[in-house]
C-alpha positions in Angstrom: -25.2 -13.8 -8.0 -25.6 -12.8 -4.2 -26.3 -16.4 -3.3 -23.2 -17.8 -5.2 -21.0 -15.0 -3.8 -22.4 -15.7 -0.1 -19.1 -17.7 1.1 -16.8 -15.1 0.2 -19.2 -12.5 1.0 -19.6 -14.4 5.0 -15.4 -14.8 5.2 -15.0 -11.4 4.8 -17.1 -10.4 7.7 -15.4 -12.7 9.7 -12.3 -11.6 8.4 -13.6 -7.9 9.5 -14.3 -9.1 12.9 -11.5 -10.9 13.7 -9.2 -7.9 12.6 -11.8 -5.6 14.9 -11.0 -8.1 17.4 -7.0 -7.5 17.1 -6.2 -11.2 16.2 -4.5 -11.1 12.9 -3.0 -14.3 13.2 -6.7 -15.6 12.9 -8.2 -13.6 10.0 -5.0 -14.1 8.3 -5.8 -17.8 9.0 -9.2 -17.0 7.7 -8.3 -15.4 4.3 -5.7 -18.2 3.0 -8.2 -21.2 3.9 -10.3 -19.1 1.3 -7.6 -17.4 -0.9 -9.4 -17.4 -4.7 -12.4 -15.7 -5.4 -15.4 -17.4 -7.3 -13.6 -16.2 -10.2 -10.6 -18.4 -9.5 -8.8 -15.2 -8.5 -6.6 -14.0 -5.6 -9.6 -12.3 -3.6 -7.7 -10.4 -1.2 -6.0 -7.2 -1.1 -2.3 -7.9 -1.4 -1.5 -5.1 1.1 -4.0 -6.4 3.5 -2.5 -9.5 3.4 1.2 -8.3 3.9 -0.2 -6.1 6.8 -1.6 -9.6 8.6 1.4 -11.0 8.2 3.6 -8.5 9.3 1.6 -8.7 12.8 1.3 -12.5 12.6 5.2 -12.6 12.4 5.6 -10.1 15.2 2.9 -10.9 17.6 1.7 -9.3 20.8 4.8 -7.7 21.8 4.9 -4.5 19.4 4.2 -0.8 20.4 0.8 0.6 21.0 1.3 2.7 17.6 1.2 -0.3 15.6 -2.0 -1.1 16.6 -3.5 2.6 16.1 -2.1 2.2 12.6 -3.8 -0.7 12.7 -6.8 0.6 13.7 -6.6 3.1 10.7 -5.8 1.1 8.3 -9.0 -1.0 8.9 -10.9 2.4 9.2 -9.5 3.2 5.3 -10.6 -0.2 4.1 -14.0 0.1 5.5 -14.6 2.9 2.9 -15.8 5.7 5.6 -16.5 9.1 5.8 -18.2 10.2 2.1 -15.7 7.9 -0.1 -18.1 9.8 -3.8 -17.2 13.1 -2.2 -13.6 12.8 -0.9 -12.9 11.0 -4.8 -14.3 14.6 -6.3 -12.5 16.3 -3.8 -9.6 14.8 -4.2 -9.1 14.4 -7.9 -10.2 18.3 -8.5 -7.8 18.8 -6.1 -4.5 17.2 -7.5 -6.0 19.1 -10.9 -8.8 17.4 -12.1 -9.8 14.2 -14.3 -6.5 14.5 -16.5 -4.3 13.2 -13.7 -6.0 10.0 -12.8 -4.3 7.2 -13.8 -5.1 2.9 -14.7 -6.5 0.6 -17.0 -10.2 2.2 -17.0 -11.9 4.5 -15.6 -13.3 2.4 -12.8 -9.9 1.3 -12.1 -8.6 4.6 -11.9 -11.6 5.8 -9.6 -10.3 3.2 -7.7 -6.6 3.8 -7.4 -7.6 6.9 -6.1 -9.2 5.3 -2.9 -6.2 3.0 -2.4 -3.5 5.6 -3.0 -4.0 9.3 -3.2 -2.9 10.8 0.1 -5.8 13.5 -0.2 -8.7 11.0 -0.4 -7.3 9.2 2.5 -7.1 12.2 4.6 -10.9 13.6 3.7 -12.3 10.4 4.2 -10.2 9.7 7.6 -10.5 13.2 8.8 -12.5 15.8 7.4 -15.4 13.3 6.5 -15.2 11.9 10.0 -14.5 7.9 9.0 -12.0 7.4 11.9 -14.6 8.7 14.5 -17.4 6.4 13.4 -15.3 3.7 12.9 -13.2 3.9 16.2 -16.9 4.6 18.3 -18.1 1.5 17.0 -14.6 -0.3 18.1 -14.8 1.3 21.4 -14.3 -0.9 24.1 -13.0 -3.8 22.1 -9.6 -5.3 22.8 -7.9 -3.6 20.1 -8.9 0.0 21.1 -7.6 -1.0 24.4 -4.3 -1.8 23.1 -3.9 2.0 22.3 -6.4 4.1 23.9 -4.9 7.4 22.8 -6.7 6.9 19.1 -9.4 7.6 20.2 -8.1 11.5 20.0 -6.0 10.9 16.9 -9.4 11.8 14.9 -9.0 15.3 16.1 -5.2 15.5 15.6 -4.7 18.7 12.9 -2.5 18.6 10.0 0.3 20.3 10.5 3.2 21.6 8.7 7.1 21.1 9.4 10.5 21.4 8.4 12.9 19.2 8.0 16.0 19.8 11.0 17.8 16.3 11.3 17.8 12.6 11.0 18.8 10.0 13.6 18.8 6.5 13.3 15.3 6.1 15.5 14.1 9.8 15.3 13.4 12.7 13.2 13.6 15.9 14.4 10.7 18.7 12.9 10.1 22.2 13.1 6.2 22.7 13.6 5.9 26.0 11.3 2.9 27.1 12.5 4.2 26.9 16.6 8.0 26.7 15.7 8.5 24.1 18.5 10.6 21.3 17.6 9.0 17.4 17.4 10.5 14.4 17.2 9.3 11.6 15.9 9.3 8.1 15.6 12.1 7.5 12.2 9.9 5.3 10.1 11.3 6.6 7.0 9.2 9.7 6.1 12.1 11.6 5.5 14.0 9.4 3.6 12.8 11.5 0.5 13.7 14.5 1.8 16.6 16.9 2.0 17.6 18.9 5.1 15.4 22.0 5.5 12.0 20.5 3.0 8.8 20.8 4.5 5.9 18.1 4.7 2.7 18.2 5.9 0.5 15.7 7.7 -1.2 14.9 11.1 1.3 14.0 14.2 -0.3 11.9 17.0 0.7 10.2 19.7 0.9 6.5 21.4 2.2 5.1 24.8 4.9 8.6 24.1 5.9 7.6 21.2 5.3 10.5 18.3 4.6 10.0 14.6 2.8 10.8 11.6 -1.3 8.5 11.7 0.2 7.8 7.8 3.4 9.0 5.8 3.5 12.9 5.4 3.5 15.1 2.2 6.6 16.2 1.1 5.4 19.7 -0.5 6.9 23.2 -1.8 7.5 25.4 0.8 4.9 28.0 -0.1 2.5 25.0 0.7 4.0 24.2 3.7 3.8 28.1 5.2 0.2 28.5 3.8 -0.6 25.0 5.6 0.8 26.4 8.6 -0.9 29.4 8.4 -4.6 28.3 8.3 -4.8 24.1 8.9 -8.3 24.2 8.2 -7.7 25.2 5.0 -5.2 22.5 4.1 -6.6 21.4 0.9 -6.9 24.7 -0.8 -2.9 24.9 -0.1 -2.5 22.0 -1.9 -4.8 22.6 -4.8 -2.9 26.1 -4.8 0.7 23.8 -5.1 -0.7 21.4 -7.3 -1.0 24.2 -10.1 2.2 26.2 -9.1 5.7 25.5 -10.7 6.0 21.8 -8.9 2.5 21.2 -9.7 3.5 17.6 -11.6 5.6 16.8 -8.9 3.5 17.1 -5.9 0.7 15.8 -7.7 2.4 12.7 -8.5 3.6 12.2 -5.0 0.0 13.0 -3.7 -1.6 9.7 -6.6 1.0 7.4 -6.7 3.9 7.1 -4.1 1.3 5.8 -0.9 0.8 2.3 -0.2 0.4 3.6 3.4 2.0 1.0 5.1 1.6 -0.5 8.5 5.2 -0.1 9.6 7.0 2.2 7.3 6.3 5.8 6.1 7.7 4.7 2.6 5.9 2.2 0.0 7.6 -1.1 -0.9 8.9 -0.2 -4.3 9.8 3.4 -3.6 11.5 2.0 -0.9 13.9 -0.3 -2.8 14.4 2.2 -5.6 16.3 4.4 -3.1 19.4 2.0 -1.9 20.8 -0.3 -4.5 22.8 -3.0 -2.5 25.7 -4.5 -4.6 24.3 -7.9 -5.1 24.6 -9.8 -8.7 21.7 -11.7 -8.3 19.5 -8.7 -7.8 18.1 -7.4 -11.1 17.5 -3.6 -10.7 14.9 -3.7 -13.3 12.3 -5.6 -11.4 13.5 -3.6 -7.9 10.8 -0.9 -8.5 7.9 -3.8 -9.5 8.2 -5.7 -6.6 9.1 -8.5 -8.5 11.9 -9.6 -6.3 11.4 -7.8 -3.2 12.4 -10.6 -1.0 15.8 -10.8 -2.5 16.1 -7.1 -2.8 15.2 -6.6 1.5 17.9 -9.9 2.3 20.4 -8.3 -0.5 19.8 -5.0 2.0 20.2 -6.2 5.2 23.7 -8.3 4.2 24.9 -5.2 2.8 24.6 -3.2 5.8 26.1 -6.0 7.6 28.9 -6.2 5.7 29.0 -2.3 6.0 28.2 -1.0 2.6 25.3 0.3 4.0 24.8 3.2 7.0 22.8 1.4 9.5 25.0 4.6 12.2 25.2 8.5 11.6 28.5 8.8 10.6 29.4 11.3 13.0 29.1 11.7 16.8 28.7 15.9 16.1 25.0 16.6 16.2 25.3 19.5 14.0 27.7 17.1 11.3 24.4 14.9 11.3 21.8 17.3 9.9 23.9 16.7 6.4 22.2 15.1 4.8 25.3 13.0 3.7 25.7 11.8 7.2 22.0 10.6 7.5 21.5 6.8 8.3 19.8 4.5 6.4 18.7 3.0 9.2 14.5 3.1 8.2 15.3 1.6 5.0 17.3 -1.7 6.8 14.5 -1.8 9.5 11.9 -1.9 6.9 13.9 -4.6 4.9 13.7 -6.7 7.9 10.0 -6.2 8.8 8.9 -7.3 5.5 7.2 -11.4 5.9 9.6 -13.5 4.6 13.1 -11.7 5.2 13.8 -13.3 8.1 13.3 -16.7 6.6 15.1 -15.7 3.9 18.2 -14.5 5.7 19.1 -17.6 8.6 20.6 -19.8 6.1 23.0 -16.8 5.1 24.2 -15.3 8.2 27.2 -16.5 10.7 27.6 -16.2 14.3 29.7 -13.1 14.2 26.5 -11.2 12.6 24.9 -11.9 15.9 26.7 -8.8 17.8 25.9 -6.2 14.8 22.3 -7.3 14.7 22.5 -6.2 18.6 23.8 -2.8 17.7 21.4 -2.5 15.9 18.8 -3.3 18.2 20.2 -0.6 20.2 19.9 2.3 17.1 16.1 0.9 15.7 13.3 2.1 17.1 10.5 -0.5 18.0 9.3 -3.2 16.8 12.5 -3.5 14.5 14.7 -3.3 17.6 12.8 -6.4 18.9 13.0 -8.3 15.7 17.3 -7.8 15.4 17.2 -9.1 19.3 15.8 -11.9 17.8 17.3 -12.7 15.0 20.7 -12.2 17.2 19.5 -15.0 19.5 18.5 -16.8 17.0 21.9 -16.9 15.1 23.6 -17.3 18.4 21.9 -20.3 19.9 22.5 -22.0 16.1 26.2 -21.6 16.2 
């Protein structure tokens, strides 16, 4: 069996390395000269794929937190820090055995490594996965492209409020130092109302703030008792997971993290929130995936066309923190960093979409702003 597995077993160590290395063009290169499994089966992880593409399309030009994302991302895959006891941990946590989910129990033992927020952050964190993992990088090219990770092991979860939205930025209330923090808008709010609480770990790259991975939306008692003693994060949770919103927070904790590369928000919870007038878009396969291309183009033309708030619709800063008035500008940026939008979109656009796609490169924070400069160009030189 080992012998007969051997090629696929020797591209995914090169695969490994050339990711290590920072070249995802290469490894994505790499995994689609060998795309089946000896079964005859796609032997890749479908969000490890969309991540190498994703970087692929952009290239080198993209801010230094992409690549610590990256970095973590590849840290999570590598199944770190104590994956057995972050599993128990976890699933005891969210309130035991009865709230895993799948097929089988293997398959549900291993939805919890690819999707509960908790086991992510024990094996990351607490178990001490993104030190070893980043030590061994050290001094590689890709570490060099974002030296501050290197602390982001040590960053400590936090708790914070809700205060506004902005099209690049999202203001915070830390609750434990009640400072304000803004960071980066990649969409980890777009499930929240004005003056909910989430928890998570805020780091830093190149000056640009955000969360290492989406946050928590959580009850507020969670969020003060978080706040209160950091260390102790996980017995807040268990505490929240059994309290009056126990379902909720338990589902959001097992099922709503895909933890993307460039967004704070899965795919498919993603395009359950906006439904962009569009005929040809079925709604019923919107939260399957099963048209997403369609569904991010059907986006982008609607906020085009201005169905859909790329802009606060107010200049008053106070007006904004409605949440009525908040953009929808991480769910268009989003739409357009997805592999295969883009290509999807140049036959469909004209030359006067050129000077909105501008704007917008003037409202989105990086590398979406980038990608509308772009695409303006693009359209312009065409026409």
């Amino acid at each position: 069996m080992l012998r007969a597995n051997l090629p696929w077993l020797n591209r995914m160590l090169a695969v490994d390395s050339a990711e290590s290395r920072g070249d995802a063009a290469g490894a994505l290169r790499l995994m689609e000269d060998m795309a089946l499994g000896p079964d005859g089966r796609p032997w890749w992880r479908p969000e490890r794929l969309r991540r190498l593409r994703q970087l692929a399309d952009l290239g080198d030009g993209v801010p230094a937190w992409v690549w610590g994302r990256w970095i973590v991302a590849q840290a999570a895959q590598s199944t770190p820090g104590q994956p057995r006891r972050a599993n128990e941990v976890a699933v005891t946590t969210r309130g035991g055995p009865g709230t895993l989910w799948g097929v089988d129990h293997e398959d549900a033992r291993a939805k919890v490594m690819d999707h509960d927020w908790v086991y992510r952050q024990l094996v990351l964190y607490e178990y001490g996965g993104l030190t070893t993992f980043v030590r061994r990088m050290s001094g590689g090219p890709l570490v060099g492209r974002v030296s501050e990770v290197t602390s982001w092991s040590s960053a400590r979860m936090g708790a914070y409020e809700l205060l506004a939205e902005e099209p690049d930025r999202i203001r915070w209330l830390d609750l434990a130092s009640r400072d304000v923090v803004e960071t980066v808008n990649l969409g980890g709010a777009s499930l929240m109302a004005v003056g909910e609480a989430a928890i998570g770990r805020i780091v830093e790259a190149a000056g640009t703030k955000l969360f290492e991975s989406a946050p928590l939306c959580v009850p507020p008692e969670v969020a003060h008792a978080v706040a209160d003693a950091p260390q102790a994060w996980m017995d807040a949770v268990a505490v929240g997971c059994r309290g009056e919103w126990g379902d909720v927070l338990s589902e959001f904790i097992a099922k709503m993290n895909h933890f993307d590369l460039l967004s704070d928000l899965s795919a498919s919870v993603r395009r359950q929130l906006l439904q962009p007038a569009d005929p040809g878009l079925r709604p019923d396969r919107v939260g399957t995936g099963g048209n997403g291309r369609e569904y991010d183009a059907a986006l982008v033309l609607a906020a085009l066309a201005g169905e859909v708030a790329v802009e606060a619709q107010t200049d008053d800063s106070s007006a904004a923190q409605l949440d009525e008035e908040r953009p929808q500008t991480p769910l268009v940026a989003a739409a357009l960093l997805e592999p295969g939008t883009i290509q999807a979109l140049v036959p469909m656009l004209v030359a006067s979409d050129a000077q909105d796609l501008r704007v917008w490169a003037g409202l989105m924070p990086a590398p979406a702003d980038r990608v509308c400069m772009r695409l303006a160009d693009r359209i312009a030189s065409a026409a």
